[in-house]
Each structure stands twice: as structure tokens, then as C-alpha cells.
DOLUM-292457 format. One record per residue (C-alpha): residue number from 1; residue in one letter; z negated, y, x. Coordinates in steps of 0.1 Angstrom, whole numbers, plus 5000, padded with zeros to 4 digits. Layout:
N
<k->NUM, r->A, c3->Z, c2->Y, c1->X>
...
This chain:
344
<k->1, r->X, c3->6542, c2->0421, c1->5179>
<k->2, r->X, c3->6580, c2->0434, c1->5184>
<k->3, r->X, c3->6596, c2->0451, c1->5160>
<k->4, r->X, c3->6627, c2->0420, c1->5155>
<k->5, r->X, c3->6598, c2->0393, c1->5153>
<k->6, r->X, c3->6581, c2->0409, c1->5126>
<k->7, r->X, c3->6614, c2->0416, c1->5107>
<k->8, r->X, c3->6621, c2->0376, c1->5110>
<k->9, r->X, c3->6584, c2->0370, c1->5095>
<k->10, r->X, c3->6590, c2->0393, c1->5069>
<k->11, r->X, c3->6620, c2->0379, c1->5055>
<k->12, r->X, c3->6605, c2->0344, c1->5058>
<k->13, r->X, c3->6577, c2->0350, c1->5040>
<k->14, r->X, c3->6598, c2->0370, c1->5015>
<k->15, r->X, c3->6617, c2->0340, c1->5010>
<k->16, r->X, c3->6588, c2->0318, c1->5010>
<k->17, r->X, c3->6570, c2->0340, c1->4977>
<k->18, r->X, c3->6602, c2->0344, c1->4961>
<k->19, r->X, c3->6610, c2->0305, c1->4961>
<k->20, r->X, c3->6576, c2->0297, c1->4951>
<k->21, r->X, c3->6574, c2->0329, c1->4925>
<k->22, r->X, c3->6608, c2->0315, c1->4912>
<k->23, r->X, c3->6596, c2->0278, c1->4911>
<k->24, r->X, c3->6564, c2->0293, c1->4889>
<k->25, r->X, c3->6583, c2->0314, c1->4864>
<k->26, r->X, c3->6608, c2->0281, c1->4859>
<k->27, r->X, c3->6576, c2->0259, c1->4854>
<k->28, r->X, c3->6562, c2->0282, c1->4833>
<k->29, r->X, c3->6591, c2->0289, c1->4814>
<k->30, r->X, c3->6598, c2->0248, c1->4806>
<k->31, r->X, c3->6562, c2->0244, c1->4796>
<k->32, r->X, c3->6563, c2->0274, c1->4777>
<k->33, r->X, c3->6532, c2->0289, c1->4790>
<k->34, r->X, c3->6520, c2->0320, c1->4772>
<k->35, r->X, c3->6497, c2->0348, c1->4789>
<k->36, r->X, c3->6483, c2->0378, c1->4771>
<k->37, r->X, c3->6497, c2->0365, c1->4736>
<k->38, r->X, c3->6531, c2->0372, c1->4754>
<k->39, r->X, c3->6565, c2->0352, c1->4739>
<k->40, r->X, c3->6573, c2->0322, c1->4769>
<k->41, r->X, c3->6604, c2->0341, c1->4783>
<k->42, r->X, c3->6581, c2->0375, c1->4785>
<k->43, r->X, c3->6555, c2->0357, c1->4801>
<k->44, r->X, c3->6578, c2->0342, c1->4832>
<k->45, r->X, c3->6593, c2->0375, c1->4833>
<k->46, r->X, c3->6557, c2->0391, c1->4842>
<k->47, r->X, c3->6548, c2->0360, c1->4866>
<k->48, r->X, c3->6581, c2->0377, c1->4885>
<k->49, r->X, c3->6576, c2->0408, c1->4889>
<k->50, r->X, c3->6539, c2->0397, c1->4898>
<k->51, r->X, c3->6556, c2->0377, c1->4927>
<k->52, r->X, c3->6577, c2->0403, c1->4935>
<k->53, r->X, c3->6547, c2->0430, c1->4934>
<k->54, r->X, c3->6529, c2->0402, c1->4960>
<k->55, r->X, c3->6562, c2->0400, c1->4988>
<k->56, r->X, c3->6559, c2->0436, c1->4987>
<k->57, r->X, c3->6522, c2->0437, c1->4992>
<k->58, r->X, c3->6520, c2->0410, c1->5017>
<k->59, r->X, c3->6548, c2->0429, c1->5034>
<k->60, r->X, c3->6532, c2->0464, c1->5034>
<k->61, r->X, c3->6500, c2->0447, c1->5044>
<k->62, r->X, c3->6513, c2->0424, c1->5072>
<k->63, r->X, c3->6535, c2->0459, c1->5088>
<k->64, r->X, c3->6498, c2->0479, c1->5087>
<k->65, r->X, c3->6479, c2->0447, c1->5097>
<k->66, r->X, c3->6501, c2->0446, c1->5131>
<k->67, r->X, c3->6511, c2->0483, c1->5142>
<k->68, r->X, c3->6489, c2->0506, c1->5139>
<k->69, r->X, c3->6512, c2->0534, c1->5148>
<k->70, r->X, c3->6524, c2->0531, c1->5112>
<k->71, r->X, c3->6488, c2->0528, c1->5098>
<k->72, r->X, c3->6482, c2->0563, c1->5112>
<k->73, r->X, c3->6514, c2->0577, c1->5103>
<k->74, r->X, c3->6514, c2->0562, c1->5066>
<k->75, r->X, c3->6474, c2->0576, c1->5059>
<k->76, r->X, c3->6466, c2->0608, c1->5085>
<k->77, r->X, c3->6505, c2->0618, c1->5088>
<k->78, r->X, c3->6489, c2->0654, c1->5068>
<k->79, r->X, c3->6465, c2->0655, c1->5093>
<k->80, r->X, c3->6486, c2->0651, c1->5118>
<k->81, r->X, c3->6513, c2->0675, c1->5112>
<k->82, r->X, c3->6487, c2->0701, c1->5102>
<k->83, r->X, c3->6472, c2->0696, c1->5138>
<k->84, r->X, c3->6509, c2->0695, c1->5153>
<k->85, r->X, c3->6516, c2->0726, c1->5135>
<k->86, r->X, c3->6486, c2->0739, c1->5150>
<k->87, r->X, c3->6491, c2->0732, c1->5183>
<k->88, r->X, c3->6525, c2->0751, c1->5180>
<k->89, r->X, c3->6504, c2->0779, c1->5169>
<k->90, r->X, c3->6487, c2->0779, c1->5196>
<k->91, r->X, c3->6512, c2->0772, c1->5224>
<k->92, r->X, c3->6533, c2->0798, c1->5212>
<k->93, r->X, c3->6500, c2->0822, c1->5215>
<k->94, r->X, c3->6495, c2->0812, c1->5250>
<k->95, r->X, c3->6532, c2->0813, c1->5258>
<k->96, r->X, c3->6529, c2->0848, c1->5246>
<k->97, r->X, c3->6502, c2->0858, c1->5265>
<k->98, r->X, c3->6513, c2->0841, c1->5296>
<k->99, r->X, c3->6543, c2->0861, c1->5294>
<k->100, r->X, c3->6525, c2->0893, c1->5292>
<k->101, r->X, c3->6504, c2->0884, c1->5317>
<k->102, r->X, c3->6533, c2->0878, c1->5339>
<k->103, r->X, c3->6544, c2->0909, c1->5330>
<k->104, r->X, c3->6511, c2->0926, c1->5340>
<k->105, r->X, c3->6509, c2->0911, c1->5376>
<k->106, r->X, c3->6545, c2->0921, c1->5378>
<k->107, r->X, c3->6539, c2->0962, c1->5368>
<k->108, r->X, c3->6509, c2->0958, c1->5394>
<k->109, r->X, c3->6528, c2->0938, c1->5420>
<k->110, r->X, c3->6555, c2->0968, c1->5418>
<k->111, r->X, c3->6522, c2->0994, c1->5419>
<k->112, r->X, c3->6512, c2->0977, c1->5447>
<k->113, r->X, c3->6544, c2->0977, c1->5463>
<k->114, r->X, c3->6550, c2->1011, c1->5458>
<k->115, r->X, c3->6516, c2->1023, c1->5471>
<k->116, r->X, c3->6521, c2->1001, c1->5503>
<k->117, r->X, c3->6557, c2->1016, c1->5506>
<k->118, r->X, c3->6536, c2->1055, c1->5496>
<k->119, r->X, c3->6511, c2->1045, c1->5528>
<k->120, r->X, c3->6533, c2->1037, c1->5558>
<k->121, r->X, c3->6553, c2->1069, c1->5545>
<k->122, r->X, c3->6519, c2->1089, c1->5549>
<k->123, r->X, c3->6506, c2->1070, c1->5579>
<k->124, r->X, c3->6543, c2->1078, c1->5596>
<k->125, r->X, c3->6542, c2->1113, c1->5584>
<k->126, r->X, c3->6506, c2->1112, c1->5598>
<k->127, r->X, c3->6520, c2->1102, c1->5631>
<k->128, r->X, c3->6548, c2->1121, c1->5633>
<k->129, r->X, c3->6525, c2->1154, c1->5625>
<k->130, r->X, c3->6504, c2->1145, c1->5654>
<k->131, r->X, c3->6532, c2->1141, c1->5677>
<k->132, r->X, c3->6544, c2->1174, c1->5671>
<k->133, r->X, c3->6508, c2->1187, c1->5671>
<k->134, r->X, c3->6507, c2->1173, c1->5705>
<k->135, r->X, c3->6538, c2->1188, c1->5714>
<k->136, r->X, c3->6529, c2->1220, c1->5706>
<k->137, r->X, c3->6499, c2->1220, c1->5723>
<k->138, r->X, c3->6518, c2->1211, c1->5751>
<k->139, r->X, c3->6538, c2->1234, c1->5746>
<k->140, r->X, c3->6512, c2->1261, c1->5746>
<k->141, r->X, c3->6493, c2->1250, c1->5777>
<k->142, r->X, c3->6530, c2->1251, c1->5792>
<k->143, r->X, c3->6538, c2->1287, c1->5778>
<k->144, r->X, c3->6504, c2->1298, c1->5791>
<k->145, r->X, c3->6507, c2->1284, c1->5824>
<k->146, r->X, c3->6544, c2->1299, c1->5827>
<k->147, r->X, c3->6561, c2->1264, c1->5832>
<k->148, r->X, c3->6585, c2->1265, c1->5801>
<k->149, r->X, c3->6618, c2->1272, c1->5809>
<k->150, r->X, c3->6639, c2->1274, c1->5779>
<k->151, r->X, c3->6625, c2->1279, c1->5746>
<k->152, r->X, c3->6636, c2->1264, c1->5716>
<k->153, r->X, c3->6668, c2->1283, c1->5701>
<k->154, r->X, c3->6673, c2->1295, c1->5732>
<k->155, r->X, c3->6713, c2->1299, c1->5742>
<k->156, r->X, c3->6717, c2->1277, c1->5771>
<k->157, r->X, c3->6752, c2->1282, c1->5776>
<k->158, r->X, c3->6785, c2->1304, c1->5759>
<k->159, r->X, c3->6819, c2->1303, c1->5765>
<k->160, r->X, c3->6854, c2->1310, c1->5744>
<k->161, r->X, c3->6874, c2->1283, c1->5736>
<k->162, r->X, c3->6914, c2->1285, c1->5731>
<k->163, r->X, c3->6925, c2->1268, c1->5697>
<k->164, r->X, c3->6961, c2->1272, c1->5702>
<k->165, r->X, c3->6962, c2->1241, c1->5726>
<k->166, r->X, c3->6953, c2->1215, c1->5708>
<k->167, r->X, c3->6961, c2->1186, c1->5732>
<k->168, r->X, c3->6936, c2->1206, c1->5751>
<k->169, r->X, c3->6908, c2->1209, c1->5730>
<k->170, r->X, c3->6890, c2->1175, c1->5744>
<k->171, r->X, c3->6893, c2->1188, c1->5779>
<k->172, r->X, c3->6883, c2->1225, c1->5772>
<k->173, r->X, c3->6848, c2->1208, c1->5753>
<k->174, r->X, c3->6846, c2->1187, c1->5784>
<k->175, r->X, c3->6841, c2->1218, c1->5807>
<k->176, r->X, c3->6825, c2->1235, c1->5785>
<k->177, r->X, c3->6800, c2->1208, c1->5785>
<k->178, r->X, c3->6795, c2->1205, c1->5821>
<k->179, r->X, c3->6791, c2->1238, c1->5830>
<k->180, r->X, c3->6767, c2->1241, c1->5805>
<k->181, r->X, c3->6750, c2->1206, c1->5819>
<k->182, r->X, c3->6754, c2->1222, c1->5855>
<k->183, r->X, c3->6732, c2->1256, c1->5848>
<k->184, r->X, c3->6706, c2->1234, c1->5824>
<k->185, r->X, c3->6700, c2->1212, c1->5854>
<k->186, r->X, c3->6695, c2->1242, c1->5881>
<k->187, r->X, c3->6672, c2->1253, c1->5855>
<k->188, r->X, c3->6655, c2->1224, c1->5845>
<k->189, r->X, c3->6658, c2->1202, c1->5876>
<k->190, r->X, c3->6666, c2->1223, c1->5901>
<k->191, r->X, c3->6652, c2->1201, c1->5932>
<k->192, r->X, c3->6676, c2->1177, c1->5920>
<k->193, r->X, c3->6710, c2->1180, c1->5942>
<k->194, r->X, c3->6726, c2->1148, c1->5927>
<k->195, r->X, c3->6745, c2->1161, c1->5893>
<k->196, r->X, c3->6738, c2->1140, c1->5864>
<k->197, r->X, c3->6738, c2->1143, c1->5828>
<k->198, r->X, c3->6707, c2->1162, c1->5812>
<k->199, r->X, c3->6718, c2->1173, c1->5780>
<k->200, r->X, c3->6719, c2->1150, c1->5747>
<k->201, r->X, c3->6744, c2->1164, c1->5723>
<k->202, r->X, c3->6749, c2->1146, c1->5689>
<k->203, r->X, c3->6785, c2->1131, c1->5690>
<k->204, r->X, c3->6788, c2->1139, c1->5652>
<k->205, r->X, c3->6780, c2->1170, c1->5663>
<k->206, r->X, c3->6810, c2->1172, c1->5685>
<k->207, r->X, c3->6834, c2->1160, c1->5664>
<k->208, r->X, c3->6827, c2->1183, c1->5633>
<k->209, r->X, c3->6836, c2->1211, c1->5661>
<k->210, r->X, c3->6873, c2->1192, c1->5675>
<k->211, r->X, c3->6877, c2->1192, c1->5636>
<k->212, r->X, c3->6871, c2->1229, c1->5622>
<k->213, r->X, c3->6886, c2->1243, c1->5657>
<k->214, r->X, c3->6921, c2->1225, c1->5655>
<k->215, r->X, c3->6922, c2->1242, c1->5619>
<k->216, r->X, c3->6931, c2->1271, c1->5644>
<k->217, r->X, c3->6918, c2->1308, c1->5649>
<k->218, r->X, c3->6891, c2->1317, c1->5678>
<k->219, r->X, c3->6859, c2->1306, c1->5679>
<k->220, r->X, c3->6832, c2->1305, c1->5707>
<k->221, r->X, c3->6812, c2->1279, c1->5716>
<k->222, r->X, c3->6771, c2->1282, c1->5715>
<k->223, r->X, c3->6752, c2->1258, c1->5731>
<k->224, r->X, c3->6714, c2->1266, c1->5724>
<k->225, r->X, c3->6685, c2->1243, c1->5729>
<k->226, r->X, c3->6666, c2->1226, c1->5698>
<k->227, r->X, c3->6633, c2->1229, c1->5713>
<k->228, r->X, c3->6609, c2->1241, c1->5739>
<k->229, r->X, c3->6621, c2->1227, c1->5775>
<k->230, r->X, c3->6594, c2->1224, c1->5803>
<k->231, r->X, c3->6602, c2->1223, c1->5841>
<k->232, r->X, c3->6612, c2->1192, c1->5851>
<k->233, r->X, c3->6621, c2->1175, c1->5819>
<k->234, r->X, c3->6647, c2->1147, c1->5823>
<k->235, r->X, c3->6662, c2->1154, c1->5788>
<k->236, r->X, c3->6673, c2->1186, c1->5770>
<k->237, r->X, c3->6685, c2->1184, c1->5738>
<k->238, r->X, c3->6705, c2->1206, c1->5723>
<k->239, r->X, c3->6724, c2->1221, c1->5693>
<k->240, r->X, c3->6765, c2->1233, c1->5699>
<k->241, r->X, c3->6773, c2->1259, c1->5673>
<k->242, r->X, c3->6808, c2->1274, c1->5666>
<k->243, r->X, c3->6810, c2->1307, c1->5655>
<k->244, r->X, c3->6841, c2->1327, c1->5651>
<k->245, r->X, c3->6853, c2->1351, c1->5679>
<k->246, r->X, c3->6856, c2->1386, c1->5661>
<k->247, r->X, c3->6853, c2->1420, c1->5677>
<k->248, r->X, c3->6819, c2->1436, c1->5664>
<k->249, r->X, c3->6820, c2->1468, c1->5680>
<k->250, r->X, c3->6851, c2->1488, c1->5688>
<k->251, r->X, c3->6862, c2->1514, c1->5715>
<k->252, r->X, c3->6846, c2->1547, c1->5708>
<k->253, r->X, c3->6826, c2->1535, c1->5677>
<k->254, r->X, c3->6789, c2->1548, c1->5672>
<k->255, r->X, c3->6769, c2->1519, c1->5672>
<k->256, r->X, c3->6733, c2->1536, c1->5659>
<k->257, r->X, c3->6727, c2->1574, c1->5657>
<k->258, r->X, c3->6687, c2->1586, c1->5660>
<k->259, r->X, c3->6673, c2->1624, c1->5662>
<k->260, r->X, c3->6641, c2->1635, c1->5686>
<k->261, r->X, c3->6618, c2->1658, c1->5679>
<k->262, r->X, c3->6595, c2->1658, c1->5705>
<k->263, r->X, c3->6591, c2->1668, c1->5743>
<k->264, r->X, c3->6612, c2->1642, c1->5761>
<k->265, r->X, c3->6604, c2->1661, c1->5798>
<k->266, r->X, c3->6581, c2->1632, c1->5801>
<k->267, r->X, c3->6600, c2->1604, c1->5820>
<k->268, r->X, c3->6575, c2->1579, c1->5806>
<k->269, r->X, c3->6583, c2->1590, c1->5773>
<k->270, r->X, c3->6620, c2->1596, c1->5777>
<k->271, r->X, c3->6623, c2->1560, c1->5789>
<k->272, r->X, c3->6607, c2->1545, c1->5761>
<k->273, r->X, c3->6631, c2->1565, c1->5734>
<k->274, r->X, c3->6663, c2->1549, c1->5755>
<k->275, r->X, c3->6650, c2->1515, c1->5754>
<k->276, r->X, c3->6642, c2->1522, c1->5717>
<k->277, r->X, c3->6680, c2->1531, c1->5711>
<k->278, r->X, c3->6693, c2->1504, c1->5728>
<k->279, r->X, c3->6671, c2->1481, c1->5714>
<k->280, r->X, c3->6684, c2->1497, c1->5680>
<k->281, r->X, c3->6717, c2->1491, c1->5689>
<k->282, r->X, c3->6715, c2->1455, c1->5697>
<k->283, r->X, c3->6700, c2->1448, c1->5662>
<k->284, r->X, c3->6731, c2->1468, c1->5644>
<k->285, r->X, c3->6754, c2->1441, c1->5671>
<k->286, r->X, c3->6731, c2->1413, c1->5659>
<k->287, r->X, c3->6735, c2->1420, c1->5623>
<k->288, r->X, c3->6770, c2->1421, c1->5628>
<k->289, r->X, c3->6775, c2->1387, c1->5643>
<k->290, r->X, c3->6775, c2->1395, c1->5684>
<k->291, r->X, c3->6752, c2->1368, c1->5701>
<k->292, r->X, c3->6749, c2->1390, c1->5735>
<k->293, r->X, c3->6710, c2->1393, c1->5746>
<k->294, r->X, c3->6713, c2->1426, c1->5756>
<k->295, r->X, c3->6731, c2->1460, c1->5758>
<k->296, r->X, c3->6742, c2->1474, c1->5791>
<k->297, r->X, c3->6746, c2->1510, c1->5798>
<k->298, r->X, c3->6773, c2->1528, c1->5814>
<k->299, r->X, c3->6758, c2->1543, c1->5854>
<k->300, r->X, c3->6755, c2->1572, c1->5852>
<k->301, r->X, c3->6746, c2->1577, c1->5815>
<k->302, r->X, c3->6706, c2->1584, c1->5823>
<k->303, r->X, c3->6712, c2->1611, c1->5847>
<k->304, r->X, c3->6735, c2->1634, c1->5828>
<k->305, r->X, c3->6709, c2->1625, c1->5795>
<k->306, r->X, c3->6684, c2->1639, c1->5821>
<k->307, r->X, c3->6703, c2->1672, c1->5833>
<k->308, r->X, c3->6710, c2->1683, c1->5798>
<k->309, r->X, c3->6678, c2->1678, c1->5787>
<k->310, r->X, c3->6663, c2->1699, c1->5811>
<k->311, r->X, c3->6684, c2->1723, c1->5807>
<k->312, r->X, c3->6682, c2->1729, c1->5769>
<k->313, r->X, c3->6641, c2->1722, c1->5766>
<k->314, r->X, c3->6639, c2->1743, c1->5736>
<k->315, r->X, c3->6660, c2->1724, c1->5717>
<k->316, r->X, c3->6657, c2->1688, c1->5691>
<k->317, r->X, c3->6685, c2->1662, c1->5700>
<k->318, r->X, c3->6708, c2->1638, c1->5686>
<k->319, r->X, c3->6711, c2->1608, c1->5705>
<k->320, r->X, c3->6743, c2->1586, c1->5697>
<k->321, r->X, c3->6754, c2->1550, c1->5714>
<k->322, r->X, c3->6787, c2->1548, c1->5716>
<k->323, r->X, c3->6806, c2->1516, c1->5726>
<k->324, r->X, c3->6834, c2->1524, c1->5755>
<k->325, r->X, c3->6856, c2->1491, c1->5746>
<k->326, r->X, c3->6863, c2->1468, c1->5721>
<k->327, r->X, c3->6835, c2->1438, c1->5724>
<k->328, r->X, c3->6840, c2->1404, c1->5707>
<k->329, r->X, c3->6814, c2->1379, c1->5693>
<k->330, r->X, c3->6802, c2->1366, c1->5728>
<k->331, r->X, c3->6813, c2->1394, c1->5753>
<k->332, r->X, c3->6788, c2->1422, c1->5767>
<k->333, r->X, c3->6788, c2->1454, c1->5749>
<k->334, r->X, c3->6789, c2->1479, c1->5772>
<k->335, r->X, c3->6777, c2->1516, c1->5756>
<k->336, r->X, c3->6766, c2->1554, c1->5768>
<k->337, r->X, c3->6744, c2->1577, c1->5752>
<k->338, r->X, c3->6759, c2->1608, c1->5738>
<k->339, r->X, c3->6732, c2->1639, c1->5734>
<k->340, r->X, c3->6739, c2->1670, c1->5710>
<k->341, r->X, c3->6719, c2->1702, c1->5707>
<k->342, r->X, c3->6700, c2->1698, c1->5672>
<k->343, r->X, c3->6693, c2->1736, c1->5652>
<k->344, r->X, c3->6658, c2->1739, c1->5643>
């Protein structure tokens, strides 16, 4: 039944007890009708509120009779709110709970994550390890069998270069370059008549040195290789370093000073102590910042070492290596030996 029907039957049948309440207590009232020992007026009074106690009944009973939504609500609505309340408890619980659990497959999707990102980093540096321990034993097998032909840090090429023009700078690098492309190839490729470019340089590389050598001074200009090269590689990558043009030795400075004390009649032996000098020597250049790969020795310097030796045989010597010029970062150092009588 709608809700606007049973509102209409309602207030008929309110109307209908009421009228017939009213037309009881009037009856009632003229016949002067007593109940309960109760005066006439008193008793239509009661037979009212009797009828009125009856619409209400017949109403309340007529609502429950037809909805049984209200039933429920009017006798379990304890029940019901106790179980609703409940329910809340428990969503709220499991709310809770899903959350954390979110929050737990989260974490361990991130773990995961993390160790998948922690693998291919170990499988690459796996890879990467075995490349090089390839490499190397290429490089080995090619050392032994003589066919590398620049080894790694090896100076492939060294030249000046002139700050002061600084429009010329570009063109200056450019030469520089191609020289040193020119001798890598011969070296590298050397069946190869064409020219073409074999060395990879890192244009950052080449820019970091227009920049610090337009800040003026003099610099030179080492291109060295950044690993081992073998014969007939199509690539050689290298490394150009700048370092600053200085002198390191000067005219008539003593480079290293070293006393014998021993028989140096044998040529064998006296050989030796003169590579041992000059070997000396070009450690003391080193030190000081000269990048030449080797001494060289005046002419004549090993004969006269030889004459005087021989002719003062009982005697202990002083051996000095003396630069004859002034010798920058990158030039030769050209030296002779100067011997002294030691007194025993």
C-alpha cells in the first residue's frame, strides 16, 4: 500500500471512530448512563478517551498491519543498530587492515623493485667484468705474440701549442690532431695508404682544453692512448692532456750526482753504471714534470769517461749529469757526464 493511500485511510477511519465515539458519549450522556459508579458527565468523558485510545490503536495497528518496514523498525530497531554498529566495527577493522596490507605489498613491491634494479646492475657489472677479462686476455695473447703496438698510457703524439693567438687556437688543435692521426695510422694501419680518421677523442675533452689555453700562458699538448692498441685496430682512442710548458732542467745544472766504488775497467760493467745514471736522471726530469722518454747524451761523452778512467784506475769517482741547455716540459734533455777523482 502507498504511503498517500494509507494516510487517506487513516484519517477516514479516524473520522469514522471519532463521529461514532462522539455519537456514544452524546447518547450516553442524554440517557445518563453510569459505568464504574461514575457521575453521567464522567462516564461520557471515559467513553472518549476510550474512542480516542481505539483511533489510535486501529491506527498503530493498521500502519504495522501494512508495512512491515516499520514493524521491524518500531520492535528490533535495538537490534538493528547494535548489529549496524557492529558492522561499522568491523568495516573499519577490515578497512584498517586492507590499508596495511596495501602498505605491505607496496614496501615489497619497492623490495622487489629495488632488487630487480640491484640485479641488472650486477648482471651489467658481470658483463662488463668479462668484457674486460676478455680484453685482457687479448691483450696478453697480443703482448706475447708481439702484435700490440701502443700500450695503454702510452704518448702517441706531443707538440707545443702557442696561446697568444687565439683566433688560432682551433686551427693549431686541428694540426695537432692530424699529425697525431697521421703517425697513429702508420702505426696502427700502416698497409692502409688512404688517410682517414683513427683516433676518437672526446669533444668535451677538446673543449675543456680551447678553454683553459685561451686563459693564456704555454702549455703543451699530450695525446696518449687510453688503452692497449693491437695491429690493425680500426679505432684508437685516446686521452689529450695539457700540461704547462716549463723549463725543468736548466743550462749547466746537475741533474743527479752518484759515487763508484768499484773497478769500472770492465766495459760490461761500466755500461751498466751509465745507463744506471741516465736512467737516474730521467726519474729526477720525471719528477719534475718533463714527459721526454729518454735522456740523450752528448758524442763524445763515453770516450773521454773511458780515457780518464783508465788513466786514474786507482782511484773512486764521482759521476755528475749535467744538462748542456735549458729543456722545457716536452723537449729532449740533452746531458754529459762529468767524472772527478774521489780521495780514498
Amino acid at each position: 500500500m502507498s504511503g498517500w493511500l494509507l494516510i487517506i485511510f487513516l484519517l477516514l477511519l479516524g473520522g469514522i471512530i471519532s463521529s461514532f465515539g462522539d455519537l456514544l458519549g452524546t447518547k450516553i450522556g442524554k440517557a445518563r448512563f453510569s459505568i464504574f459508579k461514575l457521575r453521567p458527565r464522567k462516564t461520557a468523558t471515559l467513553i472518549t478517551i476510550i474512542t480516542g485510545s481505539l483511533i489510535s490503536a486501529s491506527s498503530i495497528s493498521l500502519i504495522l498491519l501494512v508495512n512491515s518496514q516499520l514493524r521491524v523498525g518500531l520492535f528490533r530497531l535495538g537490534d538493528l543498530q547494535k548489529k549496524l554498529q557492529d558492522n561499522r566495527t568491523l568495516l573499519s577493522s577490515l578497512e584498517l587492515e586492507t590499508k596495511n596490507l596495501e602498505g605491505k605489498i607496496n614496501q615489497k613491491e619497492k623490495q622487489l623493485t629495488q632488487l630487480k634494479s640491484e640485479r641488472k646492475n650486477l648482471e651489467g657489472t658481470i658483463i662488463q667484468k668479462e668484457e674486460e677479462l676478455t680484453q685482457l686476455e687479448r691483450n696478453i695473447i697480443a703482448l706475447r705474440s708481439g702484435k700490440v703496438v701502443i700500450s695503454s698510457g702510452q704518448s702517441i703524439f706531443i707538440s707545443e701549442i702557442n696561446s697568444a693567438k687565439k683566433s688560432k687556437i682551433d686551427s693549431q688543435l686541428e694540426t695537432i690532431i692530424k699529425y697525431a692521426n697521421r703517425f697513429t695510422q702508420e702505426k696502427v694501419r700502416p698497409n692502409f695508404d688512404e688517410p682517414r680518421s683513427i683516433l676518437v677523442l672526446n669533444r668535451n675533452n677538446i673543449e675543456e682544453l680551447k678553454k683553459t689555453i685561451s686563459m693564456g700562458g704555454e702549455w703543451v699538448i699530450n695525446i696518449k692512448s687510453v688503452r692497449n692498441v693491437l695491429k690493425g685496430e680500426k679505432y684508437v682512442y685516446v686521452l689529450a692532456e695539457l700540461i704547462e710548458n716549463k723549463i725543468i732542467v736548466s743550462k749547466d745544472e746537475t741533474i743527479f750526482v752518484s759515487d763508484l766504488r768499484e773497478d769500472l775497467n770492465n766495459i760490461d760493467d761500466f755500461q751498466s753504471n751509465i745507463k744506471l745514471l741516465l736512467t737516474e736522471a730521467l726519474a729526477e726530469a720525471k719528477r719534475r714534470g718533463s714527459i721526454a722518454t729518454r735522456i740523450n747524451l752528448k758524442g763524445d761523452s763515453i770516450n773521454k769517461l773511458q780515457s780518464f778512467i783508465r788513466r786514474n784506475k786507482a782511484f773512486d769517482f764521482q759521476f755528475e749529469v749535467v744538462s748542456l741547455r735549458d729543456s722545457k716540459t716536452a723537449q729532449p734533455i740533452i746531458v754529459e757526464i762529468k767524472v772527478s777523482k774521489l780521495l780514498k
